[in-house]
MMTF fields as JSON, N, C-alpha, C and O atoms, coordinates in Angstrom:
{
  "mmtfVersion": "1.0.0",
  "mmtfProducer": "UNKNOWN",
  "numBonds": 479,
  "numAtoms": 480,
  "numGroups": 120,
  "numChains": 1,
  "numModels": 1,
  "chainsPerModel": [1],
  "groupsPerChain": [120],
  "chainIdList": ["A"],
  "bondAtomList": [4, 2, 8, 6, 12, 10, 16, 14, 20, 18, 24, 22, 28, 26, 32, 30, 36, 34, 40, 38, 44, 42, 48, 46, 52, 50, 56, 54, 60, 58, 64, 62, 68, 66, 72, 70, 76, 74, 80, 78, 84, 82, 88, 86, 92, 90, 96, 94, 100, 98, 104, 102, 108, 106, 112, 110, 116, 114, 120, 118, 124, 122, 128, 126, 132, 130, 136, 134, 140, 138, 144, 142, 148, 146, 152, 150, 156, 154, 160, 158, 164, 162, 168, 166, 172, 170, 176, 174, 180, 178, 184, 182, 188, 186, 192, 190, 196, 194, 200, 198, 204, 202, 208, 206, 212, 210, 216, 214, 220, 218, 224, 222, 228, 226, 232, 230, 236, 234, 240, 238, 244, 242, 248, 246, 252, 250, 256, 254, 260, 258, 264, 262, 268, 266, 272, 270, 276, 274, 280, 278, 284, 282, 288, 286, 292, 290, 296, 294, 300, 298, 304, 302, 308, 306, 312, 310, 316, 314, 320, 318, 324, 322, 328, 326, 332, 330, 336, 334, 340, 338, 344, 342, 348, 346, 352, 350, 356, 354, 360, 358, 364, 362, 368, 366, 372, 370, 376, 374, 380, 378, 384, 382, 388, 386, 392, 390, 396, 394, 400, 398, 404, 402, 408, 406, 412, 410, 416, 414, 420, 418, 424, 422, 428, 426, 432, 430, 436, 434, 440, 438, 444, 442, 448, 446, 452, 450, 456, 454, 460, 458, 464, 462, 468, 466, 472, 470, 476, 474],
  "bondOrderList": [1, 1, 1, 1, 1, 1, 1, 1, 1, 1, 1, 1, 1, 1, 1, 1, 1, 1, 1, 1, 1, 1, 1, 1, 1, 1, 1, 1, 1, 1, 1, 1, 1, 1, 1, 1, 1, 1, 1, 1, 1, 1, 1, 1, 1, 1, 1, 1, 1, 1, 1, 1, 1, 1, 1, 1, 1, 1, 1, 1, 1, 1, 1, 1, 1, 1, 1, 1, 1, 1, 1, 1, 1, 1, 1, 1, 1, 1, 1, 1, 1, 1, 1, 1, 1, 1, 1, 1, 1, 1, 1, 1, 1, 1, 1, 1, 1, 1, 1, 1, 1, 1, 1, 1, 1, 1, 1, 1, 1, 1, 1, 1, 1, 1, 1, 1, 1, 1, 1],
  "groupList": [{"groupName": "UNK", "atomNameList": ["N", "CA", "C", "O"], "elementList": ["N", "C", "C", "O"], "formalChargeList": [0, 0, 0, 0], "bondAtomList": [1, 0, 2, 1, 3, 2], "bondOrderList": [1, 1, 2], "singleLetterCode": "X", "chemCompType": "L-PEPTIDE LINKING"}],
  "groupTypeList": [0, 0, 0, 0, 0, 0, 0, 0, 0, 0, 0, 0, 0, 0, 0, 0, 0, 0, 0, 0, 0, 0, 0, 0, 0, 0, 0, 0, 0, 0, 0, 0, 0, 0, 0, 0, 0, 0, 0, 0, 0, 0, 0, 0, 0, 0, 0, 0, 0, 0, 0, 0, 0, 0, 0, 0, 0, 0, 0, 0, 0, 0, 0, 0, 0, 0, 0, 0, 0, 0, 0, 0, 0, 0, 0, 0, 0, 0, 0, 0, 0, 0, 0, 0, 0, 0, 0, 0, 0, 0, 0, 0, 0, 0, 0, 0, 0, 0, 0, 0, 0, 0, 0, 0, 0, 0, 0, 0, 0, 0, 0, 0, 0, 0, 0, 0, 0, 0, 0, 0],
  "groupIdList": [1, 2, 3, 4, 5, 6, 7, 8, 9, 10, 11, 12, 13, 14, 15, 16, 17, 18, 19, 20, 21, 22, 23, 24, 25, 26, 27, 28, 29, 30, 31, 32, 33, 34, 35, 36, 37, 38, 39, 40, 41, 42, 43, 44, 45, 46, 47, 48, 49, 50, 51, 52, 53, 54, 55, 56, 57, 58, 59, 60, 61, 62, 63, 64, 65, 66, 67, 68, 69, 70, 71, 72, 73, 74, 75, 76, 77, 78, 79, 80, 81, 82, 83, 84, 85, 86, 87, 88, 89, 90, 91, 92, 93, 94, 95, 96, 97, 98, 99, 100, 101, 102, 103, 104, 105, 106, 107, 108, 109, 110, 111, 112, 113, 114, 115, 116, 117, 118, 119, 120],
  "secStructList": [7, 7, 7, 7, 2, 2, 2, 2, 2, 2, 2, 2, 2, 2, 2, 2, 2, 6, 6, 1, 1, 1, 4, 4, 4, 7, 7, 7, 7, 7, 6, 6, 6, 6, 2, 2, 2, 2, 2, 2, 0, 0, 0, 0, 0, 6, 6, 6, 6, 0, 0, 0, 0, 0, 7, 1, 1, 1, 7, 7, 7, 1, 2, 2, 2, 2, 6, 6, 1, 7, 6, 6, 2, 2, 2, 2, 2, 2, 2, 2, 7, 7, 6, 6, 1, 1, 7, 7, 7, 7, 6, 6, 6, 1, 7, 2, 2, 2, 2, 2, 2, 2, 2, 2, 2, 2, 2, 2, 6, 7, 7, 2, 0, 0, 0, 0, 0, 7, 7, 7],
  "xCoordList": [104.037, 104.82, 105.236, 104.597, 106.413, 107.022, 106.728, 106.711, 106.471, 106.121, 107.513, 108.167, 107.773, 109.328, 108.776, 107.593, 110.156, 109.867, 109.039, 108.173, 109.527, 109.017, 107.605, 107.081, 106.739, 105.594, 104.982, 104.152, 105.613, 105.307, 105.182, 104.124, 106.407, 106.141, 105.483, 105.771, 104.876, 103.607, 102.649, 102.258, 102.204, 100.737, 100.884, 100.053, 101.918, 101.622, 101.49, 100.662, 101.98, 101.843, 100.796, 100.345, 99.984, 98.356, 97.655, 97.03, 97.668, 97.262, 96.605, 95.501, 97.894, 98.295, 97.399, 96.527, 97.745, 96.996, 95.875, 95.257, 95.167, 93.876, 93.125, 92.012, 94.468, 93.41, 93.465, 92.763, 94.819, 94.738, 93.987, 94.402, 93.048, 92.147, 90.592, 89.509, 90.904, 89.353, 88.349, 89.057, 87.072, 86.444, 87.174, 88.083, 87.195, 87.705, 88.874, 89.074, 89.637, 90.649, 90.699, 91.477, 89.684, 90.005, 89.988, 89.372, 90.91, 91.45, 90.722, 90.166, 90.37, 89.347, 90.161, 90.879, 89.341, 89.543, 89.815, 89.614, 90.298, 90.372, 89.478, 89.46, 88.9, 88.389, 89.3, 90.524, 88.282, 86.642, 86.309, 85.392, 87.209, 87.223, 86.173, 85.816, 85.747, 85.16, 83.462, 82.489, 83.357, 82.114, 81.767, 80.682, 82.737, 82.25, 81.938, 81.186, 82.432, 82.114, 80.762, 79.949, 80.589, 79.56, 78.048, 76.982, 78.588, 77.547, 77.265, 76.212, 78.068, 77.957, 77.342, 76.667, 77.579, 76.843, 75.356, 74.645, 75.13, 73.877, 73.168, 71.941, 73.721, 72.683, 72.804, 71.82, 74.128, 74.351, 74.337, 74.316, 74.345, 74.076, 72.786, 71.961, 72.315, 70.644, 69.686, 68.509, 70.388, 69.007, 68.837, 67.719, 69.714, 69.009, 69.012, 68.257, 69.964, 69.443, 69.059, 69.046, 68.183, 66.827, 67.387, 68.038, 67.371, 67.646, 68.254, 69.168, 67.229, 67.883, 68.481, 68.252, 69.31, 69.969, 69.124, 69.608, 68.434, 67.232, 66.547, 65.929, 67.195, 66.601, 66.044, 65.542, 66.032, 65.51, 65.603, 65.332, 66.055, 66.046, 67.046, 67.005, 68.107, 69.511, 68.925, 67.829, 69.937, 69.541, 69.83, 70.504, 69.353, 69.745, 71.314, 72.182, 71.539, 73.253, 72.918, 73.665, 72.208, 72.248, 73.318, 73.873, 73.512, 74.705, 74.345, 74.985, 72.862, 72.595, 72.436, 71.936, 72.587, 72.476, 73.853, 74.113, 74.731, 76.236, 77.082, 78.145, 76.445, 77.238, 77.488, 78.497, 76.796, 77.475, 77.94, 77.752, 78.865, 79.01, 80.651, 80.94, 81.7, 82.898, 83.265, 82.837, 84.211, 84.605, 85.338, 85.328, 86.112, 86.677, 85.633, 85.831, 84.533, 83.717, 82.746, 82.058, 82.674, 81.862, 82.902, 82.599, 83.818, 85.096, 85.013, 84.845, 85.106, 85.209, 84.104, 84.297, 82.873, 81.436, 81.374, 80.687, 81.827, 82.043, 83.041, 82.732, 83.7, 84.952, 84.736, 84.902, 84.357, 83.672, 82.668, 82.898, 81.425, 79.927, 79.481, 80.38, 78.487, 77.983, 77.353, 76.163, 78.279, 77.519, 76.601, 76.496, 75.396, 74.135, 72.817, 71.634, 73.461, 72.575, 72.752, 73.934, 72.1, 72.442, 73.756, 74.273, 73.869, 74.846, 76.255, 76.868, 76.674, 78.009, 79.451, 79.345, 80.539, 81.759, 81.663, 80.999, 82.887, 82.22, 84.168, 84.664, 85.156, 86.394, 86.826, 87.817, 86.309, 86.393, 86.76, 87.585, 85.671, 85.153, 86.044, 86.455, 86.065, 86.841, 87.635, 87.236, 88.888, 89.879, 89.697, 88.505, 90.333, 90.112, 89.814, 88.85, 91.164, 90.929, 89.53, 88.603, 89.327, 88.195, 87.048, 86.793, 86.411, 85.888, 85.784, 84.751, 87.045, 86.732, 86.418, 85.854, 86.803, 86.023, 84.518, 84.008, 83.819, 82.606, 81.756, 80.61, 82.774, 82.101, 81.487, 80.374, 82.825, 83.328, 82.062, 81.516, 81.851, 80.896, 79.36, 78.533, 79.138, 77.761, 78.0, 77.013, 78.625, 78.843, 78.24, 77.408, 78.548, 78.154, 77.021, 76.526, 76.141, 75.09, 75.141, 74.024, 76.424, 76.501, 75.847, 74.778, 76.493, 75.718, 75.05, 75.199, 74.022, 73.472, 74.744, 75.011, 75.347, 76.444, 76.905, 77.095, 77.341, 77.944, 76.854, 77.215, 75.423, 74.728, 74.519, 74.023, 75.184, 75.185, 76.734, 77.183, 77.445, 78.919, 79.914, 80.92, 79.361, 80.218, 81.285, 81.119, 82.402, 83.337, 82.781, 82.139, 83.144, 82.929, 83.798, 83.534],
  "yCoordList": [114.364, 115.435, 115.029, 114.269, 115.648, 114.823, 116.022, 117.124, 115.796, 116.532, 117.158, 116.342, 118.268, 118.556, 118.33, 118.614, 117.32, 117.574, 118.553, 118.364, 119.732, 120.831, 121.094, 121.559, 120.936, 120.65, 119.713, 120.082, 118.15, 117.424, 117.777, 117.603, 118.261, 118.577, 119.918, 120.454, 120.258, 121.914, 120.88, 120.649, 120.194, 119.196, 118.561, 118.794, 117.78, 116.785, 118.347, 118.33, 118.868, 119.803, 120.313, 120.442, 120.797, 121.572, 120.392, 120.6, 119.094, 118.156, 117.541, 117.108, 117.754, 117.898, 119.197, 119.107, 120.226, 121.551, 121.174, 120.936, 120.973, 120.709, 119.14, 118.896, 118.396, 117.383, 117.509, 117.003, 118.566, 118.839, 120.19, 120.706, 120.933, 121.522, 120.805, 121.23, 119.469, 118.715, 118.647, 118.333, 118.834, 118.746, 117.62, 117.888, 116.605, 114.916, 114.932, 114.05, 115.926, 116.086, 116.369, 115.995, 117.23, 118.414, 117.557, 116.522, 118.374, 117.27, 117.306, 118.388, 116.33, 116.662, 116.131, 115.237, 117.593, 117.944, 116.538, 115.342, 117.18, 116.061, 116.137, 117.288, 115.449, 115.679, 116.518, 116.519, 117.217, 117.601, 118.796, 119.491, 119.118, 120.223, 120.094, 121.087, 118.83, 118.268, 118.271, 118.745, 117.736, 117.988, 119.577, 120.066, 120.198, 121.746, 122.307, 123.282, 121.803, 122.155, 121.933, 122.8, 120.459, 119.883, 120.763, 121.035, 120.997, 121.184, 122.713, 123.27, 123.225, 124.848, 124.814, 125.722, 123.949, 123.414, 123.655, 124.535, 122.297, 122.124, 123.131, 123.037, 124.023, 124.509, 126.45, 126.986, 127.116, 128.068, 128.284, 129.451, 127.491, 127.214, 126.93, 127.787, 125.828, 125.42, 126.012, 125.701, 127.553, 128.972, 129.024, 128.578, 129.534, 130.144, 129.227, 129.533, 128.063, 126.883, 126.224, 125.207, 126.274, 125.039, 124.073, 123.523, 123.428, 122.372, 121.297, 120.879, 120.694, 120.037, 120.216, 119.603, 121.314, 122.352, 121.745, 120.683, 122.032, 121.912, 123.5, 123.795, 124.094, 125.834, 126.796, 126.219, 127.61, 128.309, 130.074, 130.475, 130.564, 132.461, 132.205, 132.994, 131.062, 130.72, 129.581, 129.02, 129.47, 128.663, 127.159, 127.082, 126.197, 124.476, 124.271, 125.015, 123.429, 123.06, 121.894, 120.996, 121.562, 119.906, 119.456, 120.268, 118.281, 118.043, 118.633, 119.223, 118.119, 119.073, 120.409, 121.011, 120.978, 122.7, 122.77, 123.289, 122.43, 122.639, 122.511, 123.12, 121.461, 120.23, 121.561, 121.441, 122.477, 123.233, 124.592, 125.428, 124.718, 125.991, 125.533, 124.339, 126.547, 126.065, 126.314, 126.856, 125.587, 124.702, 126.016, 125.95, 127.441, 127.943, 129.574, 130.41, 129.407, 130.085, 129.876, 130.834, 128.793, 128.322, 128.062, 127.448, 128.434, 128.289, 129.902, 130.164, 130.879, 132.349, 132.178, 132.216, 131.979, 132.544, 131.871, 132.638, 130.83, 130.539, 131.612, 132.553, 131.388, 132.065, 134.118, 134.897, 134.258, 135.453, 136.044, 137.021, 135.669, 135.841, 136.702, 136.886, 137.188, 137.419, 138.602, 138.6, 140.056, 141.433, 141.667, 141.602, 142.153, 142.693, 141.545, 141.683, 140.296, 139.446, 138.626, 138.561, 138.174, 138.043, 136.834, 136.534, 136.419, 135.645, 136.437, 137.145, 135.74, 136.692, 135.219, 134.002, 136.039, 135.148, 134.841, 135.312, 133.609, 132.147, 132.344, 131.738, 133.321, 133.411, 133.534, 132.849, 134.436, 134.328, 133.28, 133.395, 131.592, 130.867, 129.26, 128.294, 129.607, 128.308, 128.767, 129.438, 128.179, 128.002, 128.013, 127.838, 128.134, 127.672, 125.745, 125.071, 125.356, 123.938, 123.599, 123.133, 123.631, 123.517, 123.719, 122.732, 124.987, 125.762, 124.36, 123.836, 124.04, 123.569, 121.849, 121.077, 121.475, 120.406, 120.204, 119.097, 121.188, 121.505, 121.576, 121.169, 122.276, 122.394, 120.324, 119.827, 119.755, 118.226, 117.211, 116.257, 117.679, 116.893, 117.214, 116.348, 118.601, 119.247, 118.541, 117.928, 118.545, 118.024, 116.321, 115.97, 115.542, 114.374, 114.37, 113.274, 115.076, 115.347, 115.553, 115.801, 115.576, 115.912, 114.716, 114.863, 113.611, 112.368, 112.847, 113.764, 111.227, 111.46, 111.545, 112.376, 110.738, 110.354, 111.287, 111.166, 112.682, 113.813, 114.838, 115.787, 114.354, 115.13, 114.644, 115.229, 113.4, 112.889, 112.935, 112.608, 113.711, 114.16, 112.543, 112.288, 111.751, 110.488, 110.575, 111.18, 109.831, 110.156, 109.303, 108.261, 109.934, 109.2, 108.442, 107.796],
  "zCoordList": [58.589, 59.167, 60.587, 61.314, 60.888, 62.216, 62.905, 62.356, 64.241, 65.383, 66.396, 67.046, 66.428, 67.288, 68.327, 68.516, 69.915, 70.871, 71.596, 72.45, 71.03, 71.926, 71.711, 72.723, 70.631, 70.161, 71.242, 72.073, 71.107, 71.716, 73.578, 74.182, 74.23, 75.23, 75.68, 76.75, 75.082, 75.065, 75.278, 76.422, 74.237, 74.215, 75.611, 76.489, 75.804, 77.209, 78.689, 79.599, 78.586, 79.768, 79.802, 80.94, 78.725, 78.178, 78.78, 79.82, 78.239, 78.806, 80.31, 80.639, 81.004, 82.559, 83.125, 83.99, 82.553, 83.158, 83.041, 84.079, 81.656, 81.616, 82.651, 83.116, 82.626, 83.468, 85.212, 86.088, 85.26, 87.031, 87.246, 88.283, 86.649, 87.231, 86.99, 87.393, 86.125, 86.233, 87.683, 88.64, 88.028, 89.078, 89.282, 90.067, 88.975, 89.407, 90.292, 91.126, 90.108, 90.803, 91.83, 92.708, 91.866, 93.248, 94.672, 94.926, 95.548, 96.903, 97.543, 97.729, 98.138, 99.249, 100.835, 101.283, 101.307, 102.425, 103.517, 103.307, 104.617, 105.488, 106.786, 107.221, 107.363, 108.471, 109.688, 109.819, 110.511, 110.017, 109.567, 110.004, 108.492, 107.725, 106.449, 105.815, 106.167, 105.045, 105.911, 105.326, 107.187, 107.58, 107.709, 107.395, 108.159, 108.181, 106.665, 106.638, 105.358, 104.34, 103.852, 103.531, 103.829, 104.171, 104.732, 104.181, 106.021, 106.335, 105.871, 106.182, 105.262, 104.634, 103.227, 102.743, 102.784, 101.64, 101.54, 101.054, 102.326, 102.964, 103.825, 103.869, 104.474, 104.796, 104.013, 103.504, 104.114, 103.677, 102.218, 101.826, 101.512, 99.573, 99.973, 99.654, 100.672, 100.245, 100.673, 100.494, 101.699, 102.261, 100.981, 100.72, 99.526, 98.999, 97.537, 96.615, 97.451, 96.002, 96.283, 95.59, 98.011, 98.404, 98.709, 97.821, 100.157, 100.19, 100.337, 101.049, 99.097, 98.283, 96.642, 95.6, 96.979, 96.007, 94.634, 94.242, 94.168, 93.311, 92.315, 91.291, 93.487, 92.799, 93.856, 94.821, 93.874, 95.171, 94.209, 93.077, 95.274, 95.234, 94.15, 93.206, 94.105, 93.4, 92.3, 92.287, 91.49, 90.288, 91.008, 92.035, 90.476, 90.497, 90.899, 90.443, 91.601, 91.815, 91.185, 91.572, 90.472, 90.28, 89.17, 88.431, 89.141, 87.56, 86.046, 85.176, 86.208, 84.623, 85.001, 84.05, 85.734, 85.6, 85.333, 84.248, 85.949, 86.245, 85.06, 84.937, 83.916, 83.378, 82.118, 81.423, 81.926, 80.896, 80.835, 79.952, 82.398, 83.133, 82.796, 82.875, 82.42, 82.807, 84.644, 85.663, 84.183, 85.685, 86.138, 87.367, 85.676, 86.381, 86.925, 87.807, 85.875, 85.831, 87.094, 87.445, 87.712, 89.176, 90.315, 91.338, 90.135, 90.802, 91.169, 92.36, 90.339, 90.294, 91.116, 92.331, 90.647, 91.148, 92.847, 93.521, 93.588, 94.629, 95.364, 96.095, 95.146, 95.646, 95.828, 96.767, 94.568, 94.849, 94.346, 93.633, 94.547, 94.227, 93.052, 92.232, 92.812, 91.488, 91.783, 92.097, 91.695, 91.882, 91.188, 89.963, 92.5, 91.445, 91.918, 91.607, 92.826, 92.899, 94.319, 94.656, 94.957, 96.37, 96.954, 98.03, 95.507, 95.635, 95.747, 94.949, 97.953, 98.165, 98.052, 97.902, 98.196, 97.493, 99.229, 100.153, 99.067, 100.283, 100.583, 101.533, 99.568, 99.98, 100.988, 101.242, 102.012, 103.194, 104.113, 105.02, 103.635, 104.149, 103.572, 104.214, 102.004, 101.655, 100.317, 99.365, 100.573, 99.475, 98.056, 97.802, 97.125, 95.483, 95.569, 95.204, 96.235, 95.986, 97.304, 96.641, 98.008, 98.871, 97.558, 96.868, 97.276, 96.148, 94.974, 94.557, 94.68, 93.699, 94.215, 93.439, 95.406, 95.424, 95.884, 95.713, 96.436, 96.534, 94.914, 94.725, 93.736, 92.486, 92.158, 91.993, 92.202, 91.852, 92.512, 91.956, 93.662, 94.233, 93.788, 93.506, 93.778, 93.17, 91.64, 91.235, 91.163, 89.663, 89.861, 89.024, 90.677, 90.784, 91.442, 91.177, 92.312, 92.609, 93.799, 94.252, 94.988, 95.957, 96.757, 97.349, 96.744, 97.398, 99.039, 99.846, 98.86, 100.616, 101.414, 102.281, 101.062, 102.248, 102.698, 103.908, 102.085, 102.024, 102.958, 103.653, 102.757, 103.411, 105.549, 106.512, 105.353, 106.667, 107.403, 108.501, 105.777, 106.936, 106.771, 107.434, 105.847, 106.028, 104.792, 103.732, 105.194, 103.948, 102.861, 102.99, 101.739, 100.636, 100.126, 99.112]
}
């Protein structure tokens, strides 16, 4: 069976959508907008997911906690927190794409380097 253009160009655009909201994507910031994230990370996420975002009052940020959360679903929950639980939305504080490159990096485990503010 032959495939119509228009078939064909639905799939490549679904495609595109789906691979430009991938964590992999997300832009990262430029200095020193990226150390101030950084360091909000680290210290305003890790009052209450510990740390070394590991678990705390808040669940694990680590890659396997993350790895079977959808990506727009921790995007929402950053951006604007989870009523009912002390987790407050960070909208105020950072963007969707900011938001979502904070998800991208917690997804990879949030390297040291990131914790010393150095670019990656």
């Amino acid at each position: 069976m032959k495939s119509s253009p228009l078939v064909i160009h639905i799939a490549v655009l679904l495609s595109l959508v789906a691979l430009a909201s991938s964590p992999a994507f997300a832009r990262e910031p430029a200095e020193p907008r990226r150390s101030e994230i950084v360091r909000m990370v680290r210290q305003d996420c890790g009052s209450c997911h510990g740390l070394t975002l590991q678990g705390g009052l808040g669940p694990a940020l680590t890659p396997a906690a993350l790895a079977q959360r959808p990506l727009e679903s921790l995007v929402w929950t950053v951006l604007q927190g989870r009523p009912g639980t002390a987790m407050p939305g960070w909208s105020r504080f950072l963007d969707e794409a900011e938001a979502r490159w904070v998800i991208a990096r917690l997804a990879e485990g949030f390297p040291q380097e990131y914790a010393q503010g150095e670019k990656r």
